[in-house]
C-alpha positions as CSV (number, residue, x, y, z in Angstrom):
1,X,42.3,77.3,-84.6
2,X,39.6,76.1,-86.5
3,X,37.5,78.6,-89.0
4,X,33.9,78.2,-90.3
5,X,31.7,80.0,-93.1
6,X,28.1,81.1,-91.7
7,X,25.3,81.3,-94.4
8,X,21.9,82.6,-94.8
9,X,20.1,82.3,-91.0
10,X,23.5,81.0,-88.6
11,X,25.1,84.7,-90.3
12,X,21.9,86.1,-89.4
13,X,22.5,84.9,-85.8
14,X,25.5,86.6,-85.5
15,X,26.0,89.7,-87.6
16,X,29.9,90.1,-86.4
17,X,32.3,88.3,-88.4
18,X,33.2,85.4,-86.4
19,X,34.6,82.5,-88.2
20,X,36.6,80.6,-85.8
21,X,34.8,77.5,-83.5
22,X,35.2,79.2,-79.8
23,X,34.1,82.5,-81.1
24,X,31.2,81.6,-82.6
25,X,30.4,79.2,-79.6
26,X,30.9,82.3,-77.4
27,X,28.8,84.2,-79.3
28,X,26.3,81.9,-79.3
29,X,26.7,81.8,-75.5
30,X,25.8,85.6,-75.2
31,X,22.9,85.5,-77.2
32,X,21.2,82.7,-76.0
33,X,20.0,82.7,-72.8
34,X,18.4,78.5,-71.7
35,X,17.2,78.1,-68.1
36,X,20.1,76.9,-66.1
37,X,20.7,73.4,-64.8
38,X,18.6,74.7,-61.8
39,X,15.7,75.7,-62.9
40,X,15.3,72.8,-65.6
41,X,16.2,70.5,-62.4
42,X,13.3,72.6,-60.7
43,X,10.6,72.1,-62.8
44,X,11.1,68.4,-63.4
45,X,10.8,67.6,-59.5
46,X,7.5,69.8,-60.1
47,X,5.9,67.4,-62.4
48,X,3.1,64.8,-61.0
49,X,0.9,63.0,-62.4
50,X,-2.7,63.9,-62.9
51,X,-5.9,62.0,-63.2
52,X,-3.4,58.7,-64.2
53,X,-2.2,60.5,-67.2
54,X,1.2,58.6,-67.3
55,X,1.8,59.8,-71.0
56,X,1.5,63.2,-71.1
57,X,4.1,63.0,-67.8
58,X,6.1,60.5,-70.0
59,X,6.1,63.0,-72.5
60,X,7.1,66.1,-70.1
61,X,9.5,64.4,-68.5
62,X,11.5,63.3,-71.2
63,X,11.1,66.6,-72.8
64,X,12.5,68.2,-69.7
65,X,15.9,65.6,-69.3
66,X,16.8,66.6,-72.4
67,X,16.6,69.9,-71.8
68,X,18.6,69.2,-68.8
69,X,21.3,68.1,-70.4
70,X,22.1,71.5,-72.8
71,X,22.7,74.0,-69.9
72,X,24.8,71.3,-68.0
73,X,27.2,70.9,-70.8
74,X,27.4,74.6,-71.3
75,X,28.6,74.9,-67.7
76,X,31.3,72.9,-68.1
77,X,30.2,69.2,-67.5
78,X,30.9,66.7,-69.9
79,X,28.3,65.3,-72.0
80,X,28.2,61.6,-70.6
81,X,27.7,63.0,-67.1
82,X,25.1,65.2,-68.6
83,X,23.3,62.5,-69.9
84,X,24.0,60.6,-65.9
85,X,22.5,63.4,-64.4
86,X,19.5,63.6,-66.4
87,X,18.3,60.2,-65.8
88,X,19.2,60.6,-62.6
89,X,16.5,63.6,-61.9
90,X,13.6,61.6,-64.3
91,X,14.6,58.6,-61.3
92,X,13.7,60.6,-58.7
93,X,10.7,62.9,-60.0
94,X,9.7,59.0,-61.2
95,X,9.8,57.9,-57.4
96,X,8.0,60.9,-56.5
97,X,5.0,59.8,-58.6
98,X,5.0,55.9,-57.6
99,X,2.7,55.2,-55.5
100,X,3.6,51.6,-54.3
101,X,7.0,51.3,-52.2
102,X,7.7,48.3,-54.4
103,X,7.7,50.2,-57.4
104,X,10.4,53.0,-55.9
105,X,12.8,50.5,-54.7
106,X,12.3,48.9,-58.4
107,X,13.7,52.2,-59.9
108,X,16.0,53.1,-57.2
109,X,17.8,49.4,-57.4
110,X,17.7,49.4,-61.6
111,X,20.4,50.6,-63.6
112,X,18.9,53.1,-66.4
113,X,20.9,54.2,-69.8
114,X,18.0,56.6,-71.0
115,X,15.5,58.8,-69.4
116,X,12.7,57.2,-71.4
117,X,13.6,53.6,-69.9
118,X,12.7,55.1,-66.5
119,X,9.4,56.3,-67.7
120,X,8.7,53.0,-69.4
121,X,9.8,51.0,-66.2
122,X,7.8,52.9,-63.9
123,X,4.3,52.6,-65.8
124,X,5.0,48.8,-66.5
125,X,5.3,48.3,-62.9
126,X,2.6,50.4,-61.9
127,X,0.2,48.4,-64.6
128,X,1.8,45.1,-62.6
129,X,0.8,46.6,-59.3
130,X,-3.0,47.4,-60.5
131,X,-3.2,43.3,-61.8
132,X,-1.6,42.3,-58.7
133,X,-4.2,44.1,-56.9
134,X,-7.5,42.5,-58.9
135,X,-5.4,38.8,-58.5
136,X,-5.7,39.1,-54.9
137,X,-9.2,40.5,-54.6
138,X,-10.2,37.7,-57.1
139,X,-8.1,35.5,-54.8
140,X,-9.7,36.4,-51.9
141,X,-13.6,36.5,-53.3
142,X,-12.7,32.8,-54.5
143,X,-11.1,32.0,-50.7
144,X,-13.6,32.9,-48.5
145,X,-14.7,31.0,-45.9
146,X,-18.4,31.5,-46.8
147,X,-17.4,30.0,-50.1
148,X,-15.2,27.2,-49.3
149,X,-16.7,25.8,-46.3
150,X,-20.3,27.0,-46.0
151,X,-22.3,23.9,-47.9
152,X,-24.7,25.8,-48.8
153,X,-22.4,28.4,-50.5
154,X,-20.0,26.4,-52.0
155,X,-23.0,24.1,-53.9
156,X,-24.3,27.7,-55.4
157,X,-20.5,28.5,-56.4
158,X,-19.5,25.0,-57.9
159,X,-23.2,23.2,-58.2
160,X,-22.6,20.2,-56.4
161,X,-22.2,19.5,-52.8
162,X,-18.4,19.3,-50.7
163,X,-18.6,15.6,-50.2
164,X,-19.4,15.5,-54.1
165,X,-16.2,17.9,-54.7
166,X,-13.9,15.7,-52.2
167,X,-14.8,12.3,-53.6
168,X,-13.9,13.9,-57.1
169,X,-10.5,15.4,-55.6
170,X,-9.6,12.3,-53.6
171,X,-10.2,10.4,-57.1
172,X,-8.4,12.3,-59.1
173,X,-5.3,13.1,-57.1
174,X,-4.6,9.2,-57.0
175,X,-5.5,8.6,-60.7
176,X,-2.7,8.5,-63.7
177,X,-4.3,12.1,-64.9
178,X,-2.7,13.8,-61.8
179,X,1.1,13.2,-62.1
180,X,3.3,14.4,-58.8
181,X,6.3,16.3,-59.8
182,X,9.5,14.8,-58.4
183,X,11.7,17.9,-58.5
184,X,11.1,20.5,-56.0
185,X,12.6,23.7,-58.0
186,X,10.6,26.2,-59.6
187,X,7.1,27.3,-58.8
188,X,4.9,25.0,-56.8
189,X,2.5,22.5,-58.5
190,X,-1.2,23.4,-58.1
191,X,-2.9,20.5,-55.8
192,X,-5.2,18.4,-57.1
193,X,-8.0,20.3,-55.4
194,X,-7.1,23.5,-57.0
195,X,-7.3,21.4,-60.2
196,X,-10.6,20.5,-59.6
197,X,-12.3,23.0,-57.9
198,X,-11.0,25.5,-61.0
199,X,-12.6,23.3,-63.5
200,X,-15.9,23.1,-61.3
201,X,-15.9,26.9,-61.6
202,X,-15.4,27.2,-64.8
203,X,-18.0,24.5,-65.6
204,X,-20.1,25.8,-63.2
205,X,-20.4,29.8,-64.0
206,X,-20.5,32.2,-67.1
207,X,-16.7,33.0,-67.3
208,X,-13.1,33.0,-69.1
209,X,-9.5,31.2,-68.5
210,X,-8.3,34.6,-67.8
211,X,-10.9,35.3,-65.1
212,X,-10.1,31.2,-63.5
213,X,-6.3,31.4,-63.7
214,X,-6.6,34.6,-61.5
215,X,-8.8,33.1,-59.2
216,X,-7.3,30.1,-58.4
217,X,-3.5,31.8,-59.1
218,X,-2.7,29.8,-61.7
219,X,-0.9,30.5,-65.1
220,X,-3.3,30.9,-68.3
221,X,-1.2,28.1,-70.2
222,X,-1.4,26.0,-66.8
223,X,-5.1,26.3,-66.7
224,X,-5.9,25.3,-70.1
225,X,-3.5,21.9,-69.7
226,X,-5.6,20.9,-66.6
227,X,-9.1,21.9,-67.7
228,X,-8.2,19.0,-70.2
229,X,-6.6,16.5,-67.6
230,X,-9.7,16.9,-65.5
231,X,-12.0,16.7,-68.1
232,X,-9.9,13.5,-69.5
233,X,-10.6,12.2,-65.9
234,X,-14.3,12.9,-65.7
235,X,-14.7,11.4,-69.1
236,X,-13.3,8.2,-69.2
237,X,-12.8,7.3,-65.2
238,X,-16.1,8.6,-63.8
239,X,-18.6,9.1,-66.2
240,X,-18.5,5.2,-66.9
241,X,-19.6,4.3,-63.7
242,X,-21.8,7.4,-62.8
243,X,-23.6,7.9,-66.6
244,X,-24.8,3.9,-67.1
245,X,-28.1,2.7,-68.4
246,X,-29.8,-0.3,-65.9
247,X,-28.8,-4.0,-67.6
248,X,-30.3,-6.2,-65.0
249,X,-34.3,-6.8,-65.3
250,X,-33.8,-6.0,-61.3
251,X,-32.4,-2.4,-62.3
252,X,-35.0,-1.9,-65.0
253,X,-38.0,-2.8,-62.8
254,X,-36.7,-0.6,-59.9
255,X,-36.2,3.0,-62.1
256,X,-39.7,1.7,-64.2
257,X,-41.6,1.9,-60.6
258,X,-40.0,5.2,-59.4
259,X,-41.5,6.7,-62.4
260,X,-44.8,4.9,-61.8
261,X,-44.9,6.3,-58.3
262,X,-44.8,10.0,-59.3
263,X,-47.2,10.2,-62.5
264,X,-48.9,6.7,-62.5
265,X,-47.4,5.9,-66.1
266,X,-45.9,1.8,-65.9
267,X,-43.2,0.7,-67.6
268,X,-41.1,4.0,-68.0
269,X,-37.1,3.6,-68.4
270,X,-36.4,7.0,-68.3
271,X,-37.1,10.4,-69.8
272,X,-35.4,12.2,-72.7
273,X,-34.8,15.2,-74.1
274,X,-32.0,17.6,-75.8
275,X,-30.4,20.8,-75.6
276,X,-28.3,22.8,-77.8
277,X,-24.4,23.8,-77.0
278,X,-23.4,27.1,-78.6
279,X,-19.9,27.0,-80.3
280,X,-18.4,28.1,-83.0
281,X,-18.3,27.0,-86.4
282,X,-15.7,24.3,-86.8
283,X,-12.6,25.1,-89.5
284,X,-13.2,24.2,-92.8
285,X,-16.9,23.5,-92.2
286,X,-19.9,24.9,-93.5
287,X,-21.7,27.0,-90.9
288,X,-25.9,26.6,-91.9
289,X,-25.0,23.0,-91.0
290,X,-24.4,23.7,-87.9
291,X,-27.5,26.3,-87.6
292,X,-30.1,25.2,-85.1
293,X,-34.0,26.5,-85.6
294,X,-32.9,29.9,-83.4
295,X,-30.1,30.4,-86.4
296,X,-27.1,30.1,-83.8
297,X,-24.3,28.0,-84.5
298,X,-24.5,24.9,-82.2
299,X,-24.6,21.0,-81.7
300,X,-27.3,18.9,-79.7
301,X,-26.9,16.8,-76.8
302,X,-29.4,14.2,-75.9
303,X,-29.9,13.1,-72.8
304,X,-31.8,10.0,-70.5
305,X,-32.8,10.4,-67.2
306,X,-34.0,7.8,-64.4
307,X,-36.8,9.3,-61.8
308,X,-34.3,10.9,-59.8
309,X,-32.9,13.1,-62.5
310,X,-29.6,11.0,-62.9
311,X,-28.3,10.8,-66.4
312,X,-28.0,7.2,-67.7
313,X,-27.8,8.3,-71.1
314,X,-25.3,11.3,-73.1
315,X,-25.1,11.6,-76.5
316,X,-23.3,14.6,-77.9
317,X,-21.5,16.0,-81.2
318,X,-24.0,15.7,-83.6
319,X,-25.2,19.4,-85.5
320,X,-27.6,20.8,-84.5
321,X,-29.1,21.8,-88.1
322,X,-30.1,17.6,-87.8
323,X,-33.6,16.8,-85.9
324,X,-34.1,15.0,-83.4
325,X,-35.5,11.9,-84.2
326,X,-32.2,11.3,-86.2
327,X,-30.4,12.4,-83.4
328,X,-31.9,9.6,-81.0
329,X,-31.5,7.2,-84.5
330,X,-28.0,8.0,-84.5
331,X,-27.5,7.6,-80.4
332,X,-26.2,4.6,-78.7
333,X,-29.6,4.5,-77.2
334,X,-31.1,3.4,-80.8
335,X,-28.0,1.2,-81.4
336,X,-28.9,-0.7,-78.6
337,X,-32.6,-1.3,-78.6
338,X,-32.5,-4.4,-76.9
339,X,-32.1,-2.6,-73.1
340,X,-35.5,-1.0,-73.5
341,X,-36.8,-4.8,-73.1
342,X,-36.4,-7.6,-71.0
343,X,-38.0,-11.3,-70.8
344,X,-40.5,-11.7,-67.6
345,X,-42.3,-14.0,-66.3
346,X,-45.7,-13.2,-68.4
347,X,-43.3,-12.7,-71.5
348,X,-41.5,-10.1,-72.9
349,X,-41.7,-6.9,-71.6
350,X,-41.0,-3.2,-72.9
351,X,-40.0,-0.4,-71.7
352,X,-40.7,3.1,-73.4
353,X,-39.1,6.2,-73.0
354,X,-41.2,9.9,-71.6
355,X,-40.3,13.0,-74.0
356,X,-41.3,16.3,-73.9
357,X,-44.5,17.4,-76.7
């Protein structure tokens, strides 16, 4: 048999001379007195949660499986069936406390080595449940019929009409931006009109990626790879043939008397104006160049309009710190002074161009 030498506090402990392993262990035994199995068991089927306080119940119940484990090895159990046992209560008190049937079956199906992997499964899931939850009532504000079929709704959502939207969806599902996937495994590609109508939104309203990709149900790396396909198509298939300036003397003469119609002034080509776009200051750039006259970080975009307020004219990029008669000198509009004139039949004619005081 085994013999030990107790010092200082462990003699203290036990003041009869006991040197050997089992006596010691037995005297141990006498004088200390842990809740049994059943009470520890007790108390952690006790525990809840309150007011969403998953850590201080982590904490407790954690606290409380390893204290189940002590008085089950001191009744005879072995230690690895201790240890089974003990996760096994912290499953159960953790099923107790789910409150989505998804989340029980999670932990009732799930193989667990430690206590503390139960209480860290249990509050991922439930934070997966509570996101779940805002994806579908983002889902369904986005979804509803009001929205997606009322004209009048959906042009206050996306700013253009449903006809608009289609023509751009039916363009765009046909065009080399929008590629088909040919295998069928794997989550299902987004449609073409979840492409567009997601970038419509996004263009369309004061928001984030984060906010689109959950209303659409999309991925946040999916929705930043077609934000740029769709833009990619809008850029160099549509704007082309929707943003154009009028070449033909016919054209010119026809937007020149709209705008004599409605204030009377002849020879008008268009009106033009700019705006600043707030960004942020470009890498390796200084930022008081980019500073516009409200000290904001920004570039200018100049734009021509015809009578009906369609743009035949964008010009974009250039800081905003520049003014904007260099602007318009630096445009295409400048570059290409001839279309403000034409050859008629008294002469040559020119056409000027309305601009705010």
């Amino acid at each position: 048999m085994a013999t030990v030498t107790l010092e200082g506090k462990a003699r203290e402990a036990i003041p009869t001379e006991r040197n050997y392993v089992r006596q010691i262990k037995d005297a141990l035994r006498n004088r200390i007195k842990p809740d049994n199995s059943k009470v520890v068991a007790g108390k952690i089927a006790s525990l809840h949660v309150t007011n969403n306080n998953y850590t201080e119940f982590a904490k407790c119940v954690e606290e409380l499986s390893d204290a189940l484990e002590r008085p089950l090895i001191i009744e005879g159990m072995t230690q690895s069936k201790a240890h089974e046992m003990a996760v096994e209560q912290t499953v159960n008190v953790c099923r107790l406390n789910s409150r989505s049937d998804l989340v029980k079956s999670i932990l009732s199906s799930t193989t667990f080595s430690d206590s503390k992997d139960v209480v860290a499964k249990m509050i991922v899931e439930q934070n997966n449940q509570v996101k779940e939850r805002q994806v579908l009532a983002f889902r369904s504000r986005v979804n509803r019929p009001d929205i997606l079929e009322v004209a009048s709704e959906f042009k206050t959502n996306f700013r253009i009409t449903r006809d608009s939207a289609e023509y751009l969806v039916a363009r765009y599902s046909s065009s080399r931006w929008y590629v088909k996937r040919s295998y069928k495994e794997g989550r299902l590609q987004s449609t073409a009109e979840t492409h567009m109508l997601s970038f419509l939104w996004f263009s369309a309203n004061k928001t984030t990626f984060r906010e689109v990709a959950n209303l659409f149900g999309v991925t946040l790396s999916n929705i930043n790879l077609t934000f740029n396909k769709v833009l990619s198509f809008l850029v160099e298939a549509v704007a082309p043939e929707s943003i154009k300036f009028p070449k033909e003397g016919v054209e010119k003469e026809a937007v020149a008397r709209e705008f004599e119609k409605i204030a009377g002034f002849p020879n008008v080509l268009g009106c033009i104006d700019g705006s600043y776009i707030s960004i942020r200051k470009p890498k390796n750039k200084i930022r008081s160049t980019y500073t516009n006259r409200h000290d904001c970080a920004s570039i200018t975009l100049q734009g021509i309009c015809d009578a009906k307020l369609r743009f035949l004219d964008v010009y974009t990029g250039i800081p905003s710190k520049i003014h904007n008669s260099r602007v318009l000198k630096l445009s295409f509009s400048r570059a290409n002074a001839s279309r403000f004139s034409q050859c008629g039949s008294h002469g040559q004619i020119y056409y000027s161009l309305l601009c705010s005081s």
